[in-house]
C-alpha positions in Angstrom: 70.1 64.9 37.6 66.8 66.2 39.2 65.3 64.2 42.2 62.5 63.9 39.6 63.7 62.5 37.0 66.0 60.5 39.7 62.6 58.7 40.9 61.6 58.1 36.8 65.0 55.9 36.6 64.8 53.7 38.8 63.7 50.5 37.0 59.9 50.9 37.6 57.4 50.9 35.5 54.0 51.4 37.7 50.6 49.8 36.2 48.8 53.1 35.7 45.5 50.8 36.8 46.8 50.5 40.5 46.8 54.6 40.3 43.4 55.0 39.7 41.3 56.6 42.7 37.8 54.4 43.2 34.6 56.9 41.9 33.1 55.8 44.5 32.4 52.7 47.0 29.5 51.7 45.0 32.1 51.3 41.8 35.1 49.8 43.2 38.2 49.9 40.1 39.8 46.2 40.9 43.7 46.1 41.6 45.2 44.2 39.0 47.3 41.9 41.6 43.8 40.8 42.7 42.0 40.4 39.2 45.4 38.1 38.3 44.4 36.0 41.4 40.6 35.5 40.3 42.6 34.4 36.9 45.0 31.8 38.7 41.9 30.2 40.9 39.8 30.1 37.7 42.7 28.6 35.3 43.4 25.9 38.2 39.8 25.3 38.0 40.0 25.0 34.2 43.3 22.7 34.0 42.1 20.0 36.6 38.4 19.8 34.4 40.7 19.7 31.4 43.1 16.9 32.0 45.8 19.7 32.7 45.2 21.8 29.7 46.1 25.9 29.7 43.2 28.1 29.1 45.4 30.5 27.9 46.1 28.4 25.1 42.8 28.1 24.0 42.0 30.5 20.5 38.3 29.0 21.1 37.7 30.3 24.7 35.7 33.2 24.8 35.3 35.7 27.8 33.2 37.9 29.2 33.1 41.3 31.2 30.0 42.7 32.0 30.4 45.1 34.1 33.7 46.3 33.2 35.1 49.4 34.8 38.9 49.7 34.3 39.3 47.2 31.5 41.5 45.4 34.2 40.3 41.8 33.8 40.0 42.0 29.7 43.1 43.4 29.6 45.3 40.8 31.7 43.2 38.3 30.3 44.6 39.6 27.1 47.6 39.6 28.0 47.7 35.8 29.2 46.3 34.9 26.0 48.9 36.8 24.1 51.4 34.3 25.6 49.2 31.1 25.4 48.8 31.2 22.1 52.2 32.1 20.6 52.8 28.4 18.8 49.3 28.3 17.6 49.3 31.9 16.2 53.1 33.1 15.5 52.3 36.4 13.7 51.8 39.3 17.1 49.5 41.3 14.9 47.1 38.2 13.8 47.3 36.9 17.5 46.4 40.0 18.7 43.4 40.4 16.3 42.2 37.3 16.6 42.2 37.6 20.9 40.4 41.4 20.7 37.8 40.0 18.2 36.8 36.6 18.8 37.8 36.3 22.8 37.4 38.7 24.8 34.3 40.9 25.2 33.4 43.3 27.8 30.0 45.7 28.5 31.1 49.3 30.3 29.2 50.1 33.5 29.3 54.0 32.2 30.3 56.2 29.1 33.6 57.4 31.5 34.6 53.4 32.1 33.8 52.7 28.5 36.3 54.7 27.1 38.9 54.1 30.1 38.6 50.3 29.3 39.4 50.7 25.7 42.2 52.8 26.9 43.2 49.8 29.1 42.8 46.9 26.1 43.3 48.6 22.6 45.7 51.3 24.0 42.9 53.7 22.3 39.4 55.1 23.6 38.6 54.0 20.1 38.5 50.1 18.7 39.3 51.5 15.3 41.4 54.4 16.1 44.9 55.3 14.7 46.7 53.8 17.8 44.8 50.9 18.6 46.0 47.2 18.7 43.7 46.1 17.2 43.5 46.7 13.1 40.2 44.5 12.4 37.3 46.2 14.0 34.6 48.2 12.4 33.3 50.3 14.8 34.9 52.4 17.7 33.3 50.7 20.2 35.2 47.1 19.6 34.0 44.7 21.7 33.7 46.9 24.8 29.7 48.0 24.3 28.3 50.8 26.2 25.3 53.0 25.1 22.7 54.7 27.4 20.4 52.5 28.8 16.8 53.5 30.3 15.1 52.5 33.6 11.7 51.1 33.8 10.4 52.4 36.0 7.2 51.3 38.2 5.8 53.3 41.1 8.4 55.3 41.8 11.6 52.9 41.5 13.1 50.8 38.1 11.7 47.4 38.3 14.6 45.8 37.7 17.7 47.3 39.9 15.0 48.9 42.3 16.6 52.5 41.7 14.2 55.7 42.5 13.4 57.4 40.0 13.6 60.8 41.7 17.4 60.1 41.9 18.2 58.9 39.3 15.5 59.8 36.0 18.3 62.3 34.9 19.2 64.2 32.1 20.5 62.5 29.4 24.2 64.3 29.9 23.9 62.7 33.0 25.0 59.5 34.1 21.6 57.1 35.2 23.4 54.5 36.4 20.8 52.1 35.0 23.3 49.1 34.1 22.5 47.4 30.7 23.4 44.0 31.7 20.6 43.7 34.7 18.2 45.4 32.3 17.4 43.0 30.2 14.1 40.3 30.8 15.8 37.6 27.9 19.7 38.5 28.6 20.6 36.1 25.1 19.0 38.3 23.1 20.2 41.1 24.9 23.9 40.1 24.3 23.1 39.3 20.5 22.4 43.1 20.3 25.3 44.5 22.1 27.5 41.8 19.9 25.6 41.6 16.8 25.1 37.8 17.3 24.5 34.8 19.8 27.0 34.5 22.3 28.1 31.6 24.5 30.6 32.5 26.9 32.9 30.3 28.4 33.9 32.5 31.0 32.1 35.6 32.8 34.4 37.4 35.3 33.9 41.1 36.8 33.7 43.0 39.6 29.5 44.5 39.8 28.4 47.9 41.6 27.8 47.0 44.9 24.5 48.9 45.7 22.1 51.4 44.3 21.7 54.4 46.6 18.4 54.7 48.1 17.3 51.6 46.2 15.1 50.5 48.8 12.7 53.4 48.1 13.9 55.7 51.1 17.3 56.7 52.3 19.2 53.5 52.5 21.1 51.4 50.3 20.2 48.8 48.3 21.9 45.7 46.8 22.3 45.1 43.2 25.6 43.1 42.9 23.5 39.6 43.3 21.8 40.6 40.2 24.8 40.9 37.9 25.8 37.7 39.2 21.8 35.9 38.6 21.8 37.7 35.0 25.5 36.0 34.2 24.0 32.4 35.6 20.8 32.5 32.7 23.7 32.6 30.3 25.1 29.4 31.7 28.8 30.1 30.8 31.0 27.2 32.0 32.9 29.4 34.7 31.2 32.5 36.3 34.2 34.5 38.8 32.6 37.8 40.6 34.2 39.7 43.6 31.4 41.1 45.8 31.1 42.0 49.4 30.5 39.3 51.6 27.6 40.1 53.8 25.4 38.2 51.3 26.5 34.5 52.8 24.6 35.6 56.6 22.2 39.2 56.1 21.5 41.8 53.3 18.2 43.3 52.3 16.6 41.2 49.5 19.4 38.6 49.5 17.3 35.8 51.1 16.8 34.0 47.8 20.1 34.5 46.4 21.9 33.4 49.3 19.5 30.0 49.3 20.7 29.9 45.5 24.1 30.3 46.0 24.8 28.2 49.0 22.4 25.3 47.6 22.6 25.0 44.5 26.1 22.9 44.7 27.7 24.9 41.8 30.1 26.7 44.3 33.7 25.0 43.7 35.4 27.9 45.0 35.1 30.7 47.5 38.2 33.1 48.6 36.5 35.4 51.7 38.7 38.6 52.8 36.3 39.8 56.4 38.5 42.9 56.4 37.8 44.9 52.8 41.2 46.6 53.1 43.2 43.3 52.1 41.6 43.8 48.9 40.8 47.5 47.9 42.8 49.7 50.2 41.4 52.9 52.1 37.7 51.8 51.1 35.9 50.1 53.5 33.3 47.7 53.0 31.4 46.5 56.1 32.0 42.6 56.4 34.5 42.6 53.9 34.7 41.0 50.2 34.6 37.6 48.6 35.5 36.0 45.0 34.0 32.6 43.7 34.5 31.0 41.1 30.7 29.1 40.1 31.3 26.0 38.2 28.8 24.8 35.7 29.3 21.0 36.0 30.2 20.9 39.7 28.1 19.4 42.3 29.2 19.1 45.9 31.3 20.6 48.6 32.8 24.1 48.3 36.9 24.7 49.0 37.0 28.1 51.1 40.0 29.7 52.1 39.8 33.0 54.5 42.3 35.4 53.9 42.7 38.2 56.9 46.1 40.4 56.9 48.0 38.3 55.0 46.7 35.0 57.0 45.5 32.3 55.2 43.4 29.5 56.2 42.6 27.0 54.0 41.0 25.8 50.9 39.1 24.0 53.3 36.6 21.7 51.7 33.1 22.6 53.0 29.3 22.1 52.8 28.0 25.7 52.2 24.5 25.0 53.2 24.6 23.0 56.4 23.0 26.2 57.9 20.8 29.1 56.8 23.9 31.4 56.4 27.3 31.0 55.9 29.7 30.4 58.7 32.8 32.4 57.5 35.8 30.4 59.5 35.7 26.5 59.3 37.0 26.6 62.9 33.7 27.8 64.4 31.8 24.6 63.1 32.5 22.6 65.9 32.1 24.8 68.1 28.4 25.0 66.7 27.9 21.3 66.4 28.4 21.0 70.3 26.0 24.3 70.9 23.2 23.6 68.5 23.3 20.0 68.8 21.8 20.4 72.1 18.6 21.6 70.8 17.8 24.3 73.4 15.9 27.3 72.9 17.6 30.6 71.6 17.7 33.5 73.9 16.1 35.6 71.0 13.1 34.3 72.2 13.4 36.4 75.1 14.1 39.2 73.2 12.2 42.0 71.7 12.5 42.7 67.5 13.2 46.0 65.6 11.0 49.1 67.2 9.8 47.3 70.4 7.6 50.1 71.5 7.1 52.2 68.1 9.7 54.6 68.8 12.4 55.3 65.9 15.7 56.1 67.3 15.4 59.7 65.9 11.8 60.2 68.2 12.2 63.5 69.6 8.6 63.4 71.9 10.8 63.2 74.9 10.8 65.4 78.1 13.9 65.9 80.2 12.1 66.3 83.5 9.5 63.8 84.9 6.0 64.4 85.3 2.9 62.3 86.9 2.1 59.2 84.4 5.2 59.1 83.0 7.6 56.2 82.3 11.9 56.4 81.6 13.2 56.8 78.0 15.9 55.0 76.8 17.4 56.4 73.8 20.8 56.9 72.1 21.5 60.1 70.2 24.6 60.9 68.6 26.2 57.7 69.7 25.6 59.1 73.1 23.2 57.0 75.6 20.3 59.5 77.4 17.6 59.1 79.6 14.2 61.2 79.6 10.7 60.4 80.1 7.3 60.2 78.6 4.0 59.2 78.9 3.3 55.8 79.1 0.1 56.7 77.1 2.5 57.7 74.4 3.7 53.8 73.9 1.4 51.8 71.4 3.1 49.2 70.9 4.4 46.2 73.8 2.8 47.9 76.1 2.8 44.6 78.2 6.5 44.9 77.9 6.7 48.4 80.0 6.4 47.0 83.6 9.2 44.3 82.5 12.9 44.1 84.2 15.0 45.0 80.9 18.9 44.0 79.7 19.0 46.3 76.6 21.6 46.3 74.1 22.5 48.4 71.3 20.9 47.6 68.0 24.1 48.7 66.3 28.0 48.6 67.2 30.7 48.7 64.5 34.4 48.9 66.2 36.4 48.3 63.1 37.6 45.0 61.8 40.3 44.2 64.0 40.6 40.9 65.8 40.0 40.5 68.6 36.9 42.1 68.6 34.2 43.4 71.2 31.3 42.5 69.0 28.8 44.6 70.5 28.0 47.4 72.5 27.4 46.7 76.4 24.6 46.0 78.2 22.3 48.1 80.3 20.1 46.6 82.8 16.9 48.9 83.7 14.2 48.2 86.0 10.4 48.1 85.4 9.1 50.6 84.3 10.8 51.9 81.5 11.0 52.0 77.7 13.4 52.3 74.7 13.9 53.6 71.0 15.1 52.2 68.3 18.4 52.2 69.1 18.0 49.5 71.5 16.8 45.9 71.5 15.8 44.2 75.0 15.5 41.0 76.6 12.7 41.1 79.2 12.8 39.2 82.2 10.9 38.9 85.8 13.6 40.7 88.9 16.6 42.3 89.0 18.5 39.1 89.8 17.7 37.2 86.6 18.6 40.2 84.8 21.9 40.3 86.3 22.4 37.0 85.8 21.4 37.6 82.0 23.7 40.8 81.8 27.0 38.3 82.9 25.9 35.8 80.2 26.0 38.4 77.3 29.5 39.8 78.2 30.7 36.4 78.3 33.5 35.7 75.2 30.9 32.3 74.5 27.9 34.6 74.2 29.4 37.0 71.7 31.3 34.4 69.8 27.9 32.8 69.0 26.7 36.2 68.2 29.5 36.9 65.8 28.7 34.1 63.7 25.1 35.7 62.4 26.4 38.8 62.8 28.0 40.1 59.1 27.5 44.0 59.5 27.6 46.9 62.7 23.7 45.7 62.9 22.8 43.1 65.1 19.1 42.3 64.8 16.8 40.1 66.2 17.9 36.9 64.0 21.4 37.7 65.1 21.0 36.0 67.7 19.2 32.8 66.8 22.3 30.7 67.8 22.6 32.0 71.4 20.9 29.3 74.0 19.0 30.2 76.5 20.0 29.5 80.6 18.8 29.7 83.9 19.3 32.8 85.5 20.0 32.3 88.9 23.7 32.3 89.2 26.5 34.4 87.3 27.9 33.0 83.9 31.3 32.7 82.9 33.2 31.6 80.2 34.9 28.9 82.1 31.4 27.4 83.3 29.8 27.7 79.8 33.2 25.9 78.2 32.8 23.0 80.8 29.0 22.5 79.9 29.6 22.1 76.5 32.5 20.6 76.3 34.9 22.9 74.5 38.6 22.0 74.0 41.4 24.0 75.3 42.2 24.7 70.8 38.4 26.2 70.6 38.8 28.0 74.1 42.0 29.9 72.7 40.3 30.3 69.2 37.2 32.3 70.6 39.9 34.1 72.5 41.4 35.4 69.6 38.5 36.1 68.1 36.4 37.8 70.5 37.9 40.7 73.2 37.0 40.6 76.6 34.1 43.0 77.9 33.9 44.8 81.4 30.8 45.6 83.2 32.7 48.2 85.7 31.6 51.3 84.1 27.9 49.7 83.1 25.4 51.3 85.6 22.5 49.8 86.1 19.3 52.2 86.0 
């Protein structure tokens, strides 16, 4: 027997939709192990609001995908049902029939996924095709809709995902990417189109694009998961799952409102959060790693999160989602926060500069290696490589007050994977009046070298950066990152152990920052 053949015989069967490589890390395909658990959290949800009763013996319950990619959610939701409804529907074939036309519904993200999800739940790219398992439908198509879908588009981008139209107002052979679910002004009569009558679903579940490239209007990245998910709400099913990545609940552009939404609205029951994306979707990474909820129509009230990270798993923990302005990820920081903020002291951020200080982008190339008469230091980083060159301070329009300013400047960005424990951010460079920056760097600003000193030991102190951690969801750590960080004199060297005895931190929290946050040197810091 060949070693081939050897391998074929040995018992396993492998789901052909945990073999399929992800597009891209805007269209993430979802495992089927994780789309099974979103099914268990959202048919415990359904069983203790039914007195016990299995949704997947329900012929009435109707589903929704819309945004489906692999068909994996349709099709294990299928398959569940299949099962469920044996006593009520004996005969395979009428069962079947009855689940692929009255239950389950999905709306393909592109012409490729359309056909691979009616590969993946009628064992046919066509409804009506000689091997599908389905024998009543009329049309190839099924209940899986796709057909090309236009943007609007206004002043450049689509008014309603934000794409730019120079990327993406393509060729018809081409894919647009213009989603036909977030297209839509009245989404009821949207869904009586693709289904040829009014629709109320009791469940919507998917997994969205995460982001439109160069959505914003310019080179970076902008969000459109939130939209799939405020599109599904107008419908009001009675259960609304969606895995999406997590840096919604403390930062993203354009995700103000929705994170006000979703953290007050009370309609949260539950939220699974995964910080590192690789527990989820493995070798793709996506920076602050995923979530699932499940959004309950008829619940008001706390929220039960659990945080999964490498197979740990803490929680459900029941919680109040909207105590702050964001999201604080682990239930374990919260008291931690309760004896920092309930102080009421002012936030170091008001000590420190925003985006751009003095004008100058991080890519600013007006620089001069060698200093001449007039001239004032240039902080910049370049190729994740700190430098130093000089220009003139007539150059600087903007903070100009700030020049002749002792400075503690730290990098804007830092990413250092997701491991535990981690350093945060990047360290701290003190340099002496009078000087400048780019981009690259923010700065606090403060009056001699001593205070700054002083200032410098605070921020490598595992306090300082745990505080920082909690606001801080991606490698960016902006001015608002730091709103949580209190201000103190600067006349004596901080350390963790003086910070823990002022506000009063038990020897459990001490040991929990420690795991969470890696100690930082200063040794090979110079000061300018």
């Amino acid at each position: 027997m060949s070693e081939k053949a050897s391998f074929t015989l040995r018992g396993r069967n492998p789901d052909v939709l945990t073999c399929i490589a992800n597009l891209s890390n805007d269209e993430v395909f979802t495992p089927p192990e994780f789309a099974n658990r979103m099914l268990d959290t959202l048919a415990e949800a359904w069983a203790k609001a039914n007195g016990g009763a299995d949704i997947w013996a329900d012929k009435t319950v109707t589903f929704l995908d819309p945004c489906t990619k692999s068909g994996v959610f349709l099709r294990e939701i299928t398959s569940r049902l299949t099962k469920g409804l044996e006593q009520q529907i004996p005969d395979l074939q009428k069962r079947v029939d009855h689940i692929l036309t009255k239950q389950v519904f999905g709306i393909a993200i592109t012409q490729l996924t359309s056909l691979l999800a009616r590969r993946s739940l009628y064992c046919s790219k066509h409804a009506k095709g000689e091997h599908s398992i389905a024998k009543s439908f009329k049309s190839d198509h099924g209940n899986i809709w796709f057909e090309r879908t236009k943007h609007t588009w206004n002043d450049g981008r689509c008014e309603y995902c934000g794409a730019p139209r120079k990327l993406f107002d393509r060729k018809t052979e081409q894919e647009n990417h213009a989603y036909a679910f977030i297209h839509a002004n009245d989404i009821n009569s949207r869904i009586a189109e693709f289904f040829g009558d009014e629709m109320q679903f009791d469940v919507i579940i998917g997994n969205p694009p995460y982001q439109m490239t160069g959505g914003a209007g310019g080179t970076s990245d902008s969000s459109i998961y939130h939209l799939f998910v405020e599109q599904a709400i107008k419908l009001e099913p009675r259960y609304l799952s969606m895995v999406m990545p997590a840096r919604w609940i403390a930062g993203g552009r354009g995700l103000d409102d929705f994170r006000r939404m979703m953290l007050g609205d009370g309609h949260l029951h539950e939220l699974v959060d995964y910080p590192a994306s690789y527990d989820v979707f493995p070798g793709v990474e996506i920076k602050a790693g995923v979530c699932y909820f499940l959004w309950d129509l008829e619940h008001r009230g706390d929220c039960n999160v659990t945080t999964i990270r490498s197979g740990e798993v803490l929680g459900p923990v029941s919680r109040k989602l909207d105590e702050y302005d964001i999201f604080v990820r682990d239930a374990r920081a919260v008291s931690i926060l309760h004896k920092v903020l309930g102080r009421g002291e002012t936030s170091i951020n008001s000590i420190l500069t925003r985006d751009t200080a003095f004008g100058l982008a991080s890519n600013f190339e007006g620089y001069h290696e060698k200093e001449r008469s007039g001239d004032v230091p240039l902080h910049y980083i370049r190729r994740m490589k700190r430098g130093v060159a000089y220009i003139g301070r007539n150059i600087v329009s903007k903070s100009a007050h700030l020049i002749d300013t002792w400075k503690v400047l730290v990098p804007e960005a830092y990413n250092g994977g997701d491991g535990l424990p981690h350093q945060i951010v990047g360290k701290p460079l003190i340099v002496s009046s009078p000087s400048v920056c780019t981009q690259s760097f923010l700065f606090f600003h403060v009056g001699s070298r001593s205070a700054a000193k002083s200032l410098q030991s605070y921020y490598a102190t595992r306090f300082f950066r745990f505080l920082l951690s909690q606001r801080k969801i991606t490698q960016h750590a902006l001015h608002s990152t730091y709103a949580w960080v209190p201000m103190q004199n600067w006349d004596q060297t901080w350390t963790d152990d003086k910070l823990y005895a002022k506000y009063g931190f038990t020897a459990q929290e001490q040991s929990y920052i420690k795991t969470q946050v890696r100690a930082m040197t200063l040794d090979d810091v110079d000061d300018d």
